[in-house]
C-alpha positions in Angstrom: 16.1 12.1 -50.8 19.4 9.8 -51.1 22.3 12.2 -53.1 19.7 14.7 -55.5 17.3 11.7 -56.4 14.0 11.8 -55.0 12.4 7.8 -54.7 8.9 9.5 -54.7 9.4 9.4 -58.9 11.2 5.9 -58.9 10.5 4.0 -56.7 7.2 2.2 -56.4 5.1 -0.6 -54.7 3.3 -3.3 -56.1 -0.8 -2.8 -54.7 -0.2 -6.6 -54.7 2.1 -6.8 -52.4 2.1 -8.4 -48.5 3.1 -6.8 -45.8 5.3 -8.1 -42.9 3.2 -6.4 -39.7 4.7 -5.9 -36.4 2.4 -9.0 -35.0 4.6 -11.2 -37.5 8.1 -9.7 -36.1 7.0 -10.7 -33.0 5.4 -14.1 -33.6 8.4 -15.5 -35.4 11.0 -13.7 -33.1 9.2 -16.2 -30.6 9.3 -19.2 -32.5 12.4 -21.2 -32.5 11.3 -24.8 -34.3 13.3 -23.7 -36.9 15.9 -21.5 -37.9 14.4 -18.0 -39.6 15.3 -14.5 -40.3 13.7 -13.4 -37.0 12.1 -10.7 -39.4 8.3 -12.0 -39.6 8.7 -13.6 -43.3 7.5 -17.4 -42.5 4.1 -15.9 -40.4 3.5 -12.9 -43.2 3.7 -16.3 -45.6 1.3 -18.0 -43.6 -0.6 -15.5 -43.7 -1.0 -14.6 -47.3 -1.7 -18.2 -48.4 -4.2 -18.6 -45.9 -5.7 -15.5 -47.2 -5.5 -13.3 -44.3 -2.6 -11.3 -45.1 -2.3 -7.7 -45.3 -1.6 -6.3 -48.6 -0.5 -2.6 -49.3 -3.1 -1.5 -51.2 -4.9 -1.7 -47.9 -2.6 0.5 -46.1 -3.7 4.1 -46.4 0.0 5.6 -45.8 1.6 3.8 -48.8 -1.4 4.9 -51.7 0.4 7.1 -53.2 3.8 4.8 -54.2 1.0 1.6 -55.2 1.1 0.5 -58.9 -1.1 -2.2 -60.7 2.5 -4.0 -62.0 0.4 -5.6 -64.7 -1.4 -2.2 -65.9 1.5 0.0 -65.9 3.9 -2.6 -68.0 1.7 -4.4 -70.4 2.1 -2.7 -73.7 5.1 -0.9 -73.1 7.1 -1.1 -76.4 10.7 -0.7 -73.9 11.0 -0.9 -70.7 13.4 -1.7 -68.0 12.7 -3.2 -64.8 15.3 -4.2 -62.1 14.5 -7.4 -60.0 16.7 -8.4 -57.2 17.3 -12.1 -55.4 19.6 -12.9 -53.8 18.7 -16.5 -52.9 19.1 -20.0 -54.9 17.1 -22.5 -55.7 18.4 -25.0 -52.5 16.7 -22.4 -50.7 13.1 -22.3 -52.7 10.3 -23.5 -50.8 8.8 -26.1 -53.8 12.8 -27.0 -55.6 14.6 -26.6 -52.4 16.3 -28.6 -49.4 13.3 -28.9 -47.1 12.9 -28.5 -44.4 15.7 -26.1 -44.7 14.3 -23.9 -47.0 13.1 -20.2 -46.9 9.6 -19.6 -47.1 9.1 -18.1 -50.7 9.8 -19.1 -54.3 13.3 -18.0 -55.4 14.1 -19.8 -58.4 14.7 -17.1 -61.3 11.3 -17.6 -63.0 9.7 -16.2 -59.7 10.6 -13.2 -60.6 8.7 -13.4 -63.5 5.4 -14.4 -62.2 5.1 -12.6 -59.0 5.6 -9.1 -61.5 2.8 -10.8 -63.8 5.3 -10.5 -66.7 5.9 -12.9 -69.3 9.0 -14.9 -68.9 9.8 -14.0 -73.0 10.1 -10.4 -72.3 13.4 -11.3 -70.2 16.3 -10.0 -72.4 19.5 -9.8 -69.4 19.8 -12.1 -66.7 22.9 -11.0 -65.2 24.8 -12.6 -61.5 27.1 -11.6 -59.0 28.9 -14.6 -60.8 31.4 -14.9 -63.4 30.6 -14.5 -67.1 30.2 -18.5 -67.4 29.0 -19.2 -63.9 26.3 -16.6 -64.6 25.3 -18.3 -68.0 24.9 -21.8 -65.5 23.0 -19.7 -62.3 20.5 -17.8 -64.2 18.0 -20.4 -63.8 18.5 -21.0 -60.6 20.3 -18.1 -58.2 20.1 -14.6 -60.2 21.6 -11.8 -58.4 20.1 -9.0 -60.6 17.3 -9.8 -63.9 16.7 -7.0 -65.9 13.9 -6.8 -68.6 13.6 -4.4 -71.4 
């Protein structure tokens, strides 16, 4: 419990969702091709697109903080939902500077379909930026997106 509020009621995990393993720390912390996180994000990638990732709905300990995103925010008349990024697009896998790139999707719309929500139900897109740097960077490096 972080200051009176308890993240069992808030906080919640996608059933979707991969999950970085120890044998991923340890793979890319030996791997020095390229430059990474050292955190297990480019094999936990490999991974999931070969379709041998580990998602959480099949880890027992985290069942009770899963949610089906698309069941529990489809036909919610409001709603809002806070997504964070804190990447840009030179760094997206498909728009960005390869080979120096992370491993993921990034670009602001990313957002969108990795929560399986429609990207017209975005209302606020909102930066780290300036008022008018944040009107040019919400299609490419958003900071915070909130939908409701």
């Amino acid at each position: 419990m972080i200051k009176g509020i308890d993240p069992d009621d808030i906080v919640f995990v996608s059933k979707n969702v991969h999950i970085i393993t120890d044998r991923h720390i340890e793979e890319d912390s030996s791997e020095t091709a390229i430059g990474t996180t050292k955190r297990g994000n480019g094999p936990a990638y490999r991974d999931k697109y070969s379709r041998k990732g580990k998602r959480a709905c099949d880890m027992h300990e985290l069942q009770p903080y899963l949610i089906d995103v698309y069941e529990e925010f489809h036909g919610v008349a409001e709603c809002s939902i806070l997504f964070e990024g804190a990447q840009g697009a030179l760094l997206d896998i498909d728009h960005g500077t390869y080979p120096f790139v992370t491993s993921s999707n990034c670009v602001s719309g990313q957002a969108a379909a990795a929560a399986s929500i429609l990207p017209p139900f975005f209302k606020v897109f909102l930066t780290s930026a300036s008022r008018e740097e944040a009107l040019a960077k919400t299609l490419f490096s958003p900071a915070l997106i909130i939908w409701a």
